[in-house]
C-alpha positions as CSV (number, residue, x, y, z in Angstrom):
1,X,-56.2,43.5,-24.8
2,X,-57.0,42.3,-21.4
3,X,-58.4,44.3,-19.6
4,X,-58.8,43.7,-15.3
5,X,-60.2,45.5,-12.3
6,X,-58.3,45.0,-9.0
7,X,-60.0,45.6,-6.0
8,X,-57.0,46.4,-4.4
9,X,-53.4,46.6,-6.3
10,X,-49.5,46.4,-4.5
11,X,-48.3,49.2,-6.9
12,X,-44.7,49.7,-4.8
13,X,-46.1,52.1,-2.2
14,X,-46.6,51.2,1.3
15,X,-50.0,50.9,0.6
16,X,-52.0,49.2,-1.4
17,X,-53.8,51.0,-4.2
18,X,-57.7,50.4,-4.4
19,X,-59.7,50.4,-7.4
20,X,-56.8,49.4,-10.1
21,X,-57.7,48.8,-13.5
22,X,-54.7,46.9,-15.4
23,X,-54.4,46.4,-18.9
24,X,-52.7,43.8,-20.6
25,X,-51.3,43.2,-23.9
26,X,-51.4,40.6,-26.3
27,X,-47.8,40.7,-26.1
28,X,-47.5,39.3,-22.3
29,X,-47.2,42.8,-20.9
30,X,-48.6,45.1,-18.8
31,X,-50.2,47.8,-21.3
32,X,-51.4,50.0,-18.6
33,X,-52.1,50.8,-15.1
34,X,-54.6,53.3,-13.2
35,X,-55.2,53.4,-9.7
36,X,-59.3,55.0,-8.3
37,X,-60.6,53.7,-11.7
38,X,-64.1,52.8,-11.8
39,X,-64.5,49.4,-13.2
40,X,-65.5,49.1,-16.7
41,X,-68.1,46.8,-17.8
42,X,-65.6,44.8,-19.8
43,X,-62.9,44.6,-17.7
44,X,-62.8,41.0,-15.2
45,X,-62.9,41.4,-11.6
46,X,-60.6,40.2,-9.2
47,X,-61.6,40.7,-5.7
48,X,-59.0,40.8,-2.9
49,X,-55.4,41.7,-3.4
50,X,-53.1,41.9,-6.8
51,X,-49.5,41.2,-6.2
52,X,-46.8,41.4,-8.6
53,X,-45.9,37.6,-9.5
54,X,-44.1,35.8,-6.9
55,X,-40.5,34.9,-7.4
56,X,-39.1,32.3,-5.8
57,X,-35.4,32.9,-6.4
58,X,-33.5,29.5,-5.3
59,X,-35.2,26.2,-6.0
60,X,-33.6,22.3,-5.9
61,X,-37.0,20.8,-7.0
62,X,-36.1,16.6,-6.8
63,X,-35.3,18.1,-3.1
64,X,-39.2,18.4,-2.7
65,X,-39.8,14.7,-2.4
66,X,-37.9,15.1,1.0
67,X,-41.2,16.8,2.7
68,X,-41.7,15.1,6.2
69,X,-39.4,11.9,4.8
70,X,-36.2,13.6,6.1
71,X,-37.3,15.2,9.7
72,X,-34.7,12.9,11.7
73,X,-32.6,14.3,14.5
74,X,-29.3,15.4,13.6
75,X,-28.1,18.7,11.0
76,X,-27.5,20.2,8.3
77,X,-24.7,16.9,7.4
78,X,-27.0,14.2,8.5
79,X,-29.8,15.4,6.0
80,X,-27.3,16.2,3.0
81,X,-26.4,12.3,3.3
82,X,-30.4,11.7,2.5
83,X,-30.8,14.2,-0.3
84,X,-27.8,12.6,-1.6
85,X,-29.6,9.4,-1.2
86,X,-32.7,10.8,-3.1
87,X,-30.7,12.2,-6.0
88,X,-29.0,8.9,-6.4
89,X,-32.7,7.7,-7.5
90,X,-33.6,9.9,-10.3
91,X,-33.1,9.9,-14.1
92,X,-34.8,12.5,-16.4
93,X,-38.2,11.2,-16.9
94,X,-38.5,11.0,-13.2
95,X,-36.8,14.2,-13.0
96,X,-39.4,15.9,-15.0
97,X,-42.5,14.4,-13.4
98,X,-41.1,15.8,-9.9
99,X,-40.0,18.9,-11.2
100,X,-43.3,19.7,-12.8
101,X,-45.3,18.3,-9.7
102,X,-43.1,21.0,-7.9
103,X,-43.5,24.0,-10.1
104,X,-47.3,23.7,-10.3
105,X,-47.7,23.7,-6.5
106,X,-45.4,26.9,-6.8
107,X,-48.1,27.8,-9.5
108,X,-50.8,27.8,-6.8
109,X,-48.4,29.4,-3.9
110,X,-48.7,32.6,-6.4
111,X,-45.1,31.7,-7.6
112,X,-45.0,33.0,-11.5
113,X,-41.1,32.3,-12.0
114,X,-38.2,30.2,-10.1
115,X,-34.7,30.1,-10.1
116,X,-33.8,26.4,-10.6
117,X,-30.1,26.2,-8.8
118,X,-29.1,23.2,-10.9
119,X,-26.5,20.6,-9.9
120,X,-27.9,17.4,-10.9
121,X,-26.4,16.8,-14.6
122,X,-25.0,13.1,-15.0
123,X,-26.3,9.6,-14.6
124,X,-25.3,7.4,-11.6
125,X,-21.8,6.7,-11.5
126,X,-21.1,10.5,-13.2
127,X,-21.6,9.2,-16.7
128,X,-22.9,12.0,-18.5
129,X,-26.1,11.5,-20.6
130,X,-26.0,11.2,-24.4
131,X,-28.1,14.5,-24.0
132,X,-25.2,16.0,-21.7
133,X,-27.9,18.5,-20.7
134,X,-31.2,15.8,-20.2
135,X,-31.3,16.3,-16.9
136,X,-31.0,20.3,-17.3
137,X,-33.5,20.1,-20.5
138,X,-36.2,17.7,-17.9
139,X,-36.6,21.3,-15.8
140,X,-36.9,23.4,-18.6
141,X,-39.9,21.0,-20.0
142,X,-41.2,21.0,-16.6
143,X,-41.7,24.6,-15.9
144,X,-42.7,24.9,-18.9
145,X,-45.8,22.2,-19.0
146,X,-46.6,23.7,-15.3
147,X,-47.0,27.5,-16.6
148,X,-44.2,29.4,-15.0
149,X,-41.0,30.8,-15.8
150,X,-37.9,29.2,-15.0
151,X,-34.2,30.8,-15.3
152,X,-31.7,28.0,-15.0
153,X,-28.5,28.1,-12.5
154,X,-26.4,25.4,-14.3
155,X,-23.9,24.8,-11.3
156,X,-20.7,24.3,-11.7
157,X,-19.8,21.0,-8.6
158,X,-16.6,19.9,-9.2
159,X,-15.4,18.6,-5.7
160,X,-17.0,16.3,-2.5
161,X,-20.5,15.2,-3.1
162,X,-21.5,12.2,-5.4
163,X,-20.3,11.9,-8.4
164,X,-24.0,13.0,-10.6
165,X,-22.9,16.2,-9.6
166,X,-20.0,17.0,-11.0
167,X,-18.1,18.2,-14.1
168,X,-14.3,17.4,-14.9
169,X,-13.7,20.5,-14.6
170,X,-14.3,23.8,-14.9
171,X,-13.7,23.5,-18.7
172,X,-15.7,20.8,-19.2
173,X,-18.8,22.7,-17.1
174,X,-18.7,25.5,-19.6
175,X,-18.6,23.4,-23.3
176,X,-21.5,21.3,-21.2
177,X,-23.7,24.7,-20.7
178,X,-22.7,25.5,-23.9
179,X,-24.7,23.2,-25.5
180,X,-27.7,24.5,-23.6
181,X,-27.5,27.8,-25.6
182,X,-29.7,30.4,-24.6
183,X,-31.8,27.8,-22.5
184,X,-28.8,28.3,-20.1
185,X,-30.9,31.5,-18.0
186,X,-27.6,32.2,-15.8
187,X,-25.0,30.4,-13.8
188,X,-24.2,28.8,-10.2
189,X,-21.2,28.3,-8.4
190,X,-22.2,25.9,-6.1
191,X,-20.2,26.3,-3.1
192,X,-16.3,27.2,-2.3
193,X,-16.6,23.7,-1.0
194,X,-17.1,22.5,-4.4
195,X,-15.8,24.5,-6.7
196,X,-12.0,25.7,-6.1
197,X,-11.0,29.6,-6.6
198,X,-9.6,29.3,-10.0
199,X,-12.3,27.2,-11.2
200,X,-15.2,30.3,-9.9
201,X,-12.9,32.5,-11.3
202,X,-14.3,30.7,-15.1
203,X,-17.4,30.7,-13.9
204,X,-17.4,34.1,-13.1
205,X,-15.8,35.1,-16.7
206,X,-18.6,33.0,-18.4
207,X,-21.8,35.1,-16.6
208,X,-19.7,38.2,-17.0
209,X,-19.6,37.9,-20.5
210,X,-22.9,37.0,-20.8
211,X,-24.4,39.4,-18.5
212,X,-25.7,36.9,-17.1
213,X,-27.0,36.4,-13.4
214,X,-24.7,34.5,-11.2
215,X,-25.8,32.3,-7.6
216,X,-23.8,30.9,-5.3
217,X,-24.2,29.0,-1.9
218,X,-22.2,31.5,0.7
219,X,-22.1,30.8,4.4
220,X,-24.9,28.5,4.9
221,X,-22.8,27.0,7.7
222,X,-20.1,27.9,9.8
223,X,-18.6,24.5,8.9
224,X,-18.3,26.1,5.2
225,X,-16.2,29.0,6.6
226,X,-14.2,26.8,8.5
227,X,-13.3,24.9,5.5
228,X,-12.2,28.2,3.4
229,X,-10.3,29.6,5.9
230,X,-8.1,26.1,6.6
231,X,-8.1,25.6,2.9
232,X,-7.7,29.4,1.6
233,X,-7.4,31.7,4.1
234,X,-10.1,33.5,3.5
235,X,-13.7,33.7,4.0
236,X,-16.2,32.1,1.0
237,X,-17.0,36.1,0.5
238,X,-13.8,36.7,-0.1
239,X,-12.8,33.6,-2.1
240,X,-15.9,34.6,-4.9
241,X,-15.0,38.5,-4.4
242,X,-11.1,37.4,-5.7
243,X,-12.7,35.5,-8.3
244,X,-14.6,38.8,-10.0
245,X,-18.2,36.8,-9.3
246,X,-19.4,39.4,-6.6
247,X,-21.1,41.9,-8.6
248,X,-24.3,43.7,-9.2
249,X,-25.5,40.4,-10.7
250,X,-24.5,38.2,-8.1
251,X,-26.4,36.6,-5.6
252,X,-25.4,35.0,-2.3
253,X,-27.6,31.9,-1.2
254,X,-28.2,32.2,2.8
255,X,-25.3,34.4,3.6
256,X,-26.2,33.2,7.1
257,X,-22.6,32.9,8.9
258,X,-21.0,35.9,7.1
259,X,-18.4,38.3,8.9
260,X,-19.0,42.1,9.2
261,X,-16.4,42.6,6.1
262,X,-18.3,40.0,4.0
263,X,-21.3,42.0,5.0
264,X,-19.8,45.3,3.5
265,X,-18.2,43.9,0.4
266,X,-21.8,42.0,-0.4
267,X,-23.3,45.8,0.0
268,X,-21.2,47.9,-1.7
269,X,-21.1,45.6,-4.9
270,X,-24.7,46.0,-4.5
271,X,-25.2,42.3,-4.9
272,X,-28.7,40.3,-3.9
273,X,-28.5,37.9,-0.9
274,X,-31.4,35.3,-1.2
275,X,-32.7,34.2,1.9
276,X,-34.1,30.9,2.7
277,X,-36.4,31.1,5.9
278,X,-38.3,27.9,6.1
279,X,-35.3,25.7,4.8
280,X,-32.6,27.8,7.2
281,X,-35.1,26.6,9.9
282,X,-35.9,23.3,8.9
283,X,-31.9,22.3,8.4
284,X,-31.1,24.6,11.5
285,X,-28.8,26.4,9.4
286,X,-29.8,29.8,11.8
287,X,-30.9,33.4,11.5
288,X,-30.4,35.7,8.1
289,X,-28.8,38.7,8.5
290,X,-31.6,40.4,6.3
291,X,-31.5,43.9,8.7
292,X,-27.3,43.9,8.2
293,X,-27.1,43.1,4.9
294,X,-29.9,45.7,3.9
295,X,-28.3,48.4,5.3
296,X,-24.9,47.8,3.7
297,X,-26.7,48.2,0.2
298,X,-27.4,44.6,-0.1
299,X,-30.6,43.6,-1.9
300,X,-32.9,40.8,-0.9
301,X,-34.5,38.2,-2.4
302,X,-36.1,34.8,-1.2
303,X,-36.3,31.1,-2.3
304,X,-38.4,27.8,-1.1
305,X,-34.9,26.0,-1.5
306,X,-35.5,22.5,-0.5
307,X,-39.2,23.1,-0.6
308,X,-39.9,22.0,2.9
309,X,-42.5,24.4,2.4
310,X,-43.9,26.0,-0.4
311,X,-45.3,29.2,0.5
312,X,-43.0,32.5,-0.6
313,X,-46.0,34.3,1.8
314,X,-44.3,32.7,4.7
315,X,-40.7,33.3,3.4
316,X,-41.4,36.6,3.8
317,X,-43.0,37.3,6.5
318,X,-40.7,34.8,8.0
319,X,-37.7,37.3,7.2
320,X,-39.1,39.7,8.9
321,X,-40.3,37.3,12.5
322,X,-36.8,35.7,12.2
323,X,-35.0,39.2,12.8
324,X,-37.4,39.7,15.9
325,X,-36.1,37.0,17.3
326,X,-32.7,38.0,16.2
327,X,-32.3,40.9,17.6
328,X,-35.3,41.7,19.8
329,X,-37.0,44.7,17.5
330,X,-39.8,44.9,15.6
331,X,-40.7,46.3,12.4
332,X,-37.2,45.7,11.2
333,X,-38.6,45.4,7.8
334,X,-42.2,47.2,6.5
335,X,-44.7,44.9,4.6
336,X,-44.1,46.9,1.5
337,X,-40.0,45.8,1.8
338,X,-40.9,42.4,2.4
339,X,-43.0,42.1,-0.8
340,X,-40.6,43.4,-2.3
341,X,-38.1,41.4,-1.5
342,X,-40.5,38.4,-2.3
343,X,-41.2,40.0,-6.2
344,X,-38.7,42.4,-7.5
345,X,-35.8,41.6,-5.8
346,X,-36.3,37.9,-6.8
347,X,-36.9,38.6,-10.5
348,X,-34.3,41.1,-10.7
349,X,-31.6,38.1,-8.9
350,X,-32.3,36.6,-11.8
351,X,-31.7,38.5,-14.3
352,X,-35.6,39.9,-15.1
353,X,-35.8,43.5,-14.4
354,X,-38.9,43.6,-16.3
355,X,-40.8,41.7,-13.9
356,X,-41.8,42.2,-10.2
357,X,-43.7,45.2,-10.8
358,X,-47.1,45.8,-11.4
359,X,-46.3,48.9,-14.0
360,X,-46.8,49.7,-17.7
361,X,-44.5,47.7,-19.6
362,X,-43.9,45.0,-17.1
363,X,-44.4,41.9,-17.8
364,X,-48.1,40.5,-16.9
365,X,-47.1,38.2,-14.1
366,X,-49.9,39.1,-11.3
367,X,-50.6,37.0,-8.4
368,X,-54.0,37.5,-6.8
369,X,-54.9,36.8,-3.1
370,X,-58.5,36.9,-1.7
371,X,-58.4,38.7,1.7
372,X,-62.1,36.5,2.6
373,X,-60.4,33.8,4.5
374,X,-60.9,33.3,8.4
375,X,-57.3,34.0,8.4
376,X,-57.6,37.7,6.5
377,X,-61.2,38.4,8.1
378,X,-60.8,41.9,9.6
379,X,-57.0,42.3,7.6
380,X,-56.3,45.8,6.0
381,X,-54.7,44.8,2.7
382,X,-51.2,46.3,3.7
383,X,-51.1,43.5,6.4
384,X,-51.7,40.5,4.2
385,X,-48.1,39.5,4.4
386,X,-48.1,39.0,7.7
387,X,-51.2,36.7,7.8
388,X,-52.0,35.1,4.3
389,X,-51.0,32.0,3.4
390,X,-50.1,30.0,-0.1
391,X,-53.7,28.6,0.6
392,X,-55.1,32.2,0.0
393,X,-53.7,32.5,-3.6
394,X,-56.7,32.6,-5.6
395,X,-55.6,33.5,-9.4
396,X,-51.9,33.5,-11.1
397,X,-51.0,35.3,-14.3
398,X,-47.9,34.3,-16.2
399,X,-46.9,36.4,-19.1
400,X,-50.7,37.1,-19.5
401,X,-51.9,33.8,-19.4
402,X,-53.9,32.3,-16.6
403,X,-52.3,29.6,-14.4
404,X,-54.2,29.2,-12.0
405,X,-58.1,30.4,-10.8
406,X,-60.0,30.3,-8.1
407,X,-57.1,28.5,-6.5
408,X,-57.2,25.2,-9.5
409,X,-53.9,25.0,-11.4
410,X,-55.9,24.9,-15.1
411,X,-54.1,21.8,-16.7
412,X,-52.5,19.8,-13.5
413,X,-54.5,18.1,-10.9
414,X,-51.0,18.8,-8.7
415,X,-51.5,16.8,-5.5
416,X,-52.1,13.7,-7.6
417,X,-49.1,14.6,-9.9
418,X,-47.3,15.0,-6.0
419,X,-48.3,11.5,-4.6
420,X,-47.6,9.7,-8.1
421,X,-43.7,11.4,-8.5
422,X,-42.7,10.6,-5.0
423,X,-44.7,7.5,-4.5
């Protein structure tokens, strides 16, 4: 047993509890939790705020080598051409030395597990691997090495984009994921560009079965709905609601163009829509609908996406500054919704319902951020989501195992791993 003394603990409430003592098991889980406890003399300290783990629910992680390489004028279609570029470079040893470069830094943002939305599978020319799954298996081994949890999106991609992406066909996705067993975490449609009705519909049937969570790109651009409606007659909402994906275990990437019917169907099936602040901004994508889709019943979660900045802190409170500009209000979302959003929501997009919560019986995933910075000087702990950084992540638990202290990842010196994968 493991026992630690929080100075001050995010227990759900919309404030911050002081004076937490949690327990954890040898088993990875939280054993036990009590708020005004005096600290006992065996139990370690940690000053500033505990968080549940951060969850950072949609990750492409080769996309990370595009950082400040891929800041050109033009949009969303003009940088897809260089991330195509990028992916065109990689092969699974590469694959993995980016990929655990990237999960380490989410390591130190406070990041404990990611959904990797994963639509890179073949070799150039769309020759699949000996190892079918290599590329899929190079993430697993990556997260892995860099201390976090990953659920894998295996994504079905069977039309447009280069041919690494894609699958014969919706067939031949499923005997590929298959073979990934249980390492297989969930599933991914990636777009209704890429994958056609019939073929989501088999996508659907396979996380249905499964129980499995299910992601999808939805809306990211108006250029998407155009496309369904001249090619379907229907909105991408639609298209995956016909297709039995939109459930309780479904999640909508963006969600960023969607109509006022899209917006009630996503709520009332009570599925998760993942927003994307930093990426939305950096590909100009626009303005979440966080405040809409909350109100229908929708749940929230976030994601680092292409990783043009890895700070879930800032995705966040970025949710919340984005509305304001939105819509002109303030306070459209409280600090306690935006964490959760940033921890429970994303664990439970994925599938992990244990997780997100700092409670007996969770799992032991704690994230802790010192409130001593210049930037946190003078900060109640309630408003830390508004003003802390990734930078302010001090220590990371992961199934309760240390990850990172006193802001170090403990095995990965990770801005030399950085330079050295994308060199």
């Amino acid at each position: 047993m493991t026992a630690l003394w929080c100075e001050h603990a995010w227990l759900g409430d919309d404030e911050p509890a002081a004076g937490v003592l949690v327990e954890v098991g040898d088993d990875g889980r939280v054993a036990s939790v009590s708020p005004d406890a005096a600290p006992p003399a065996d139990a370690e300290r940690l000053p500033g705020l505990t968080i549940p783990g951060l969850a950072n629910a949609h990750s492409h992680a080769f996309q990370r080598a595009l950082r400040g390489r891929a800041q050109g004028p033009g949009s969303f279609w003009t940088w897809r051409e260089e991330m195509y570029a990028l992916a065109q470079t990689l092969d699974p040893d590469s694959c993995l030395a980016l990929a655990r470069a990237a999960y380490a830094e989410m390591a130190l943002a406070g990041v404990t597990v990611v959904g990797e939305f994963h639509y890179l599978h073949h070799a150039p020319g769309g020759t699949p691997y000996a190892d079918p799954n290599a590329m899929g298996r190079a993430l697993l081994q990556a997260a892995a090495e860099a201390g976090i949890r990953i659920v894998l999106l295996d994504a079905c991609y069977l039309e447009g984009g280069i041919d690494r992406f894609r699958d014969a066909g919706a067939g031949a996705w499923a005997e590929r994921v298959a073979a990934l067993g249980d390492a297989a975490g969930g599933a991914a449609i990636h777009s209704v560009r890429a994958v056609d009705p019939a073929s989501a519909a088999v996508v659907a049937a396979w996380a249905t079965e499964r129980g499995a969570p299910l992601h999808a790109h939805v809306s990211e651009q108006p250029a998407e709905n155009a496309f369904a409606r001249e090619r379907h007659g229907a909105t991408p909402t639609e298209l995956l609601h016909d297709a039995g994906a939109v459930t309780e275990r479904f999640t909508a990437i963006h969600a960023t163009h969607v109509s006022g019917h899209d917006v009630a169907r996503l709520g009332s099936a009570g599925a998760t829509v993942c927003l994307c602040p930093t990426t939305e901004r950096d590909l100009g994508d626009g303005i979440g609908m966080a405040r809409l889709l909350a109100s229908a019943g929708a749940r929230l979660a976030l994601g680092s996406d292409s990783h043009a900045v890895v700070d879930l802190l800032e995705e966040a409170r970025a949710m919340e500054l984005d509305q304001r500009l939105g819509c002109g209000e303030r306070g459209v979302h409280s600090a306690s919704e935006l964490l959760h959003a940033a921890t429970a929501g994303g664990y439970a997009s994925l599938g992990l319902h244990d997780g997100g919560r700092i409670a007996a019986g969770a799992l032991a995933d704690l994230t802790t951020i010192a409130l001593d910075s210049v930037r946190l000087a003078g900060v109640p702990p309630a408003g830390a989501v508004f003003c802390a950084t990734a930078a302010d992540v001090r220590d990371v638990m992961v199934g309760g195992r240390w990850v990172v202290r006193d802001g170090a990842h403990v095995g990965i010196d990770v801005a030399r791993e950085l330079r050295e994968a994308i060199a």
